[in-house]
C-alpha positions as CSV (number, residue, x, y, z in Angstrom):
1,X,8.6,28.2,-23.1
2,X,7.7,25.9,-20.5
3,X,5.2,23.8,-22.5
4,X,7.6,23.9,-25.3
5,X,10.5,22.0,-23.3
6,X,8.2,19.6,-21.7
7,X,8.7,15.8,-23.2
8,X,6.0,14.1,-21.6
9,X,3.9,13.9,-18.4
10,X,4.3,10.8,-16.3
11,X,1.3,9.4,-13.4
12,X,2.6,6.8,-10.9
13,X,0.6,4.7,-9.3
14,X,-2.2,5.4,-12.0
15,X,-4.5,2.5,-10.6
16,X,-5.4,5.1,-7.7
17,X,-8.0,7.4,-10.5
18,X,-10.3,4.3,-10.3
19,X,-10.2,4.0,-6.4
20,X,-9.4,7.5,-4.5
21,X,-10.5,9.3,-7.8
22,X,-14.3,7.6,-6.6
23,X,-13.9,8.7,-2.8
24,X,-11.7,11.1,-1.1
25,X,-10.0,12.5,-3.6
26,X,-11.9,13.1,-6.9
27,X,-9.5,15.5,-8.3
28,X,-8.0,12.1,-9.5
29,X,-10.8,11.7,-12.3
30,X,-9.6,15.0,-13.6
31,X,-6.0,14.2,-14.3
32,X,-6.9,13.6,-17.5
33,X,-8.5,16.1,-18.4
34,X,-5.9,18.7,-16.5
35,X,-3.0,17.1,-18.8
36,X,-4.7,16.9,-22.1
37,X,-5.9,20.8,-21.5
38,X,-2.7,22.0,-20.2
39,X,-0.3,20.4,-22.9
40,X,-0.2,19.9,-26.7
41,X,-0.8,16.3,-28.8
42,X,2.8,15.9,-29.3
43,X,3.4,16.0,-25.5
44,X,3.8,12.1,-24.7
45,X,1.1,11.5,-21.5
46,X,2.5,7.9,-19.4
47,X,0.9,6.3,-16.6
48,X,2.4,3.7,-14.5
49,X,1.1,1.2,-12.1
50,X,2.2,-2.0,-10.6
51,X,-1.2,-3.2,-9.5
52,X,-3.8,-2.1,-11.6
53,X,-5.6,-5.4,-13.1
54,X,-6.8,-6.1,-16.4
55,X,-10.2,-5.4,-18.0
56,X,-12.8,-2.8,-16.5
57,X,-10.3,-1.2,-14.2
58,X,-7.6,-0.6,-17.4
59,X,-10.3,0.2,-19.6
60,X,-11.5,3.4,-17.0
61,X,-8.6,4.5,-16.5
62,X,-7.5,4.2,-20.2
63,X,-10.7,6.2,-20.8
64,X,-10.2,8.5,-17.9
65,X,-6.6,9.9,-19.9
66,X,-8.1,9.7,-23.1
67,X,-6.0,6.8,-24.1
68,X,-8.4,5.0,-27.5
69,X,-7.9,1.7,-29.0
70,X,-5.1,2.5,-31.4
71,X,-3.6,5.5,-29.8
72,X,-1.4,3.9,-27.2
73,X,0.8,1.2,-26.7
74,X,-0.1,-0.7,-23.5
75,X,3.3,-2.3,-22.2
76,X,2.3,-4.8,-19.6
77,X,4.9,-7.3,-17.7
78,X,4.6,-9.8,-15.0
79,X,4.8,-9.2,-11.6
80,X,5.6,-12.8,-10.4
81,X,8.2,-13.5,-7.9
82,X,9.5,-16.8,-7.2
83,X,11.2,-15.8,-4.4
84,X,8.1,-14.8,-2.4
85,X,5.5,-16.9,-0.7
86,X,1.8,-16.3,-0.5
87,X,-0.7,-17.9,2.7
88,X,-4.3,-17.2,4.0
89,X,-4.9,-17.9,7.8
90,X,-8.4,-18.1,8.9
91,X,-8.2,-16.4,12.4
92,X,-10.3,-18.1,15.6
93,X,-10.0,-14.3,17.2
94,X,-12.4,-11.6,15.2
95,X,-10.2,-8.8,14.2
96,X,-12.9,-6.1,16.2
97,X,-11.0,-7.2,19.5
98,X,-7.8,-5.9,21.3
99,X,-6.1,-9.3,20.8
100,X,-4.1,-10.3,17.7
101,X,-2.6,-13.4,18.6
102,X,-1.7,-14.6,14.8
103,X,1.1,-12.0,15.0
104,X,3.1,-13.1,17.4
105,X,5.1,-15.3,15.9
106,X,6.2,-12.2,13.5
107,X,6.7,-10.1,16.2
108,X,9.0,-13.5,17.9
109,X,10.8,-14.4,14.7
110,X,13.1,-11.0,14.3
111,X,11.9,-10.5,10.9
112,X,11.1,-6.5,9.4
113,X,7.6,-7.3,8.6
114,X,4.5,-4.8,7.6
115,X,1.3,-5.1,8.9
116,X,-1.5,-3.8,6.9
117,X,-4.8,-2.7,8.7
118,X,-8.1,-1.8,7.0
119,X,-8.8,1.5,9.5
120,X,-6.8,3.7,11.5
121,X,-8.6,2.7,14.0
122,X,-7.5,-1.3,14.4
123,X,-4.1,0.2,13.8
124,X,-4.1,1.7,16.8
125,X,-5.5,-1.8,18.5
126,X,-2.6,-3.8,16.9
127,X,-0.2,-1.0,18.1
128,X,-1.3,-1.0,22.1
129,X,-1.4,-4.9,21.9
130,X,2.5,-5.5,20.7
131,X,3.5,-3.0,22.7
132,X,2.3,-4.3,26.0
133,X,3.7,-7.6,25.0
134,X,7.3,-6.5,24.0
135,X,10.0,-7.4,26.7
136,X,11.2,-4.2,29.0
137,X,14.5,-4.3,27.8
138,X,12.8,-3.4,24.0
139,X,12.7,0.2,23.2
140,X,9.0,-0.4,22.4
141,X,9.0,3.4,20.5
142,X,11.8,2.2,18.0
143,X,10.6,-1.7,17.5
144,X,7.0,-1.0,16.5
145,X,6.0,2.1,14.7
146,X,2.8,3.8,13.2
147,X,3.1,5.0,9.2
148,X,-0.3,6.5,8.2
149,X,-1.2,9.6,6.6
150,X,-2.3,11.3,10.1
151,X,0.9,11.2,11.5
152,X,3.4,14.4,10.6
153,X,5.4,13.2,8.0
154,X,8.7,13.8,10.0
155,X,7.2,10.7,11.9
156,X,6.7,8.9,8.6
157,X,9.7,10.2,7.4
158,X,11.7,8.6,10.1
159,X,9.8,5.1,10.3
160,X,11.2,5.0,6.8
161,X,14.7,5.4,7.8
162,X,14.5,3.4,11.0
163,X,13.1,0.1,9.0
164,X,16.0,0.5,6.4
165,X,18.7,1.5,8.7
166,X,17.9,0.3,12.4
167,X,18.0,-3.6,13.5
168,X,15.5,-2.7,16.5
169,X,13.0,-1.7,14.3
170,X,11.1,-4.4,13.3
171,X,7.6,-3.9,12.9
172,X,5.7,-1.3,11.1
173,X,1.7,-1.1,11.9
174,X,0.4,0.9,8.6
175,X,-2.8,1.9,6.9
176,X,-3.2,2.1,3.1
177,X,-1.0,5.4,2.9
178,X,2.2,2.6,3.4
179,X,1.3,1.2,0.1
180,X,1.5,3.5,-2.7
181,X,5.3,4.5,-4.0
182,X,7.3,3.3,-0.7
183,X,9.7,0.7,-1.4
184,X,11.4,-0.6,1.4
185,X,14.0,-3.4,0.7
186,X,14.6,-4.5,4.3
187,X,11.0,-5.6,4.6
188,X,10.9,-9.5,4.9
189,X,6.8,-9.7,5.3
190,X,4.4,-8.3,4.9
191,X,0.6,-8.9,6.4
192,X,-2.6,-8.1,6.3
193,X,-5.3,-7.7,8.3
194,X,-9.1,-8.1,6.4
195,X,-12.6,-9.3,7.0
196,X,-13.9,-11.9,4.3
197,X,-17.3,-12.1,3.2
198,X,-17.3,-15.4,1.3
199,X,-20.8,-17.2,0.3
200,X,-22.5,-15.8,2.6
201,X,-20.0,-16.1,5.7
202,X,-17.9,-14.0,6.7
203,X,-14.7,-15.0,8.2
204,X,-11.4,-12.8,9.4
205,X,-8.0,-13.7,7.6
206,X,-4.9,-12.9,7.8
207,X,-3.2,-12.6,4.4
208,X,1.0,-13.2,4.6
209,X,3.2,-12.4,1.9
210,X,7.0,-13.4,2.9
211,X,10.4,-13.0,1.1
């Protein structure tokens, strides 16, 4: 009865079979095979991503849920928006240290902004350095706040609601678990933290993206 009211299965962020499917989370190379097993043909099978990029990496995962030339329609639309800007900054302080300079005219400005780090580990870096340089009159536990996937997810929960809801949060200091199916519309930046390797040398950036 169950399988007979079902109308189709859906997979957000669909991009994530060709990345966390190939690391921590192989499971996600089998969620093709778990629908196609589990349902009948005329059960409709969508996946939805708003980041996955065109040739080998929508071919594997095309493969991957057993979508062949001719036996889906692939519905793709543009994800430009003219309202935001893009910039690269090449930093003069390596991103290994405990000093993050480029952020503080974020931090200065007012704006909600996200800052992206590659590990949990320079999370924790950037975290300790805004907070020792946040005024005393700042409640420094509400203005800057940790989202990653280590955290209880009451925490996470409420970093959510504080961004969206509370003008003295301002800064949220996340790892990649901040990227996937979160959408939070009072977010005016958002940055990211990364090491380059670029013919042969490699350089720290930070990469801006601001609304």
């Amino acid at each position: 009865m169950f399988r007979f009211n079902v109308l189709f299965a859906c997979i957000d962020e669909v991009h994530l079979i060709n990345t966390w499917g190939l690391s921590f989370r192989p499971a996600f190379t089998l969620i093709g095979t778990f629908l196609r097993e589990r349902f009948p043909s005329s059960v409709s099978v969508v996946g939805l991503s708003a980041t996955l990029e065109p040739g080998l990496p929508t071919v594997s995962v095309c493969k991957n849920l057993g979508f062949f030339e001719g036996g889906f329609k692939l519905i793709r639309r543009s994800n430009e928006r003219p309202n935001t800007q893009f910039s690269i900054e090449f930093q003069a302080h390596g991103m290994n240290g405990d000093k993050f300079p480029q952020l503080l005219p974020y931090l200065a400005s007012g704006r909600k902004t996200i800052i992206h780090c590659q590990t949990l580990e320079q999370v924790i870096r950037v975290y300790f350095y805004l907070w020792q340089l946040q005024p005393d009159r700042a409640n420094k536990l509400i203005r800057a706040r940790i989202y990653h996937a280590i955290c209880p997810s009451e925490y996470n929960e409420a970093t959510i609601r504080l961004i969206e809801t509370d003008p003295r949060c301002q800064i949220v200091i996340a790892t990649v678990a901040f990227s996937n199916g979160l959408n939070a519309t009072t977010l005016l930046g958002s940055l990211s933290l990364q090491h380059l390797t670029r013919l042969g040398r490699e350089r720290d950036v930070c990469e801006g993206t601001e609304t």
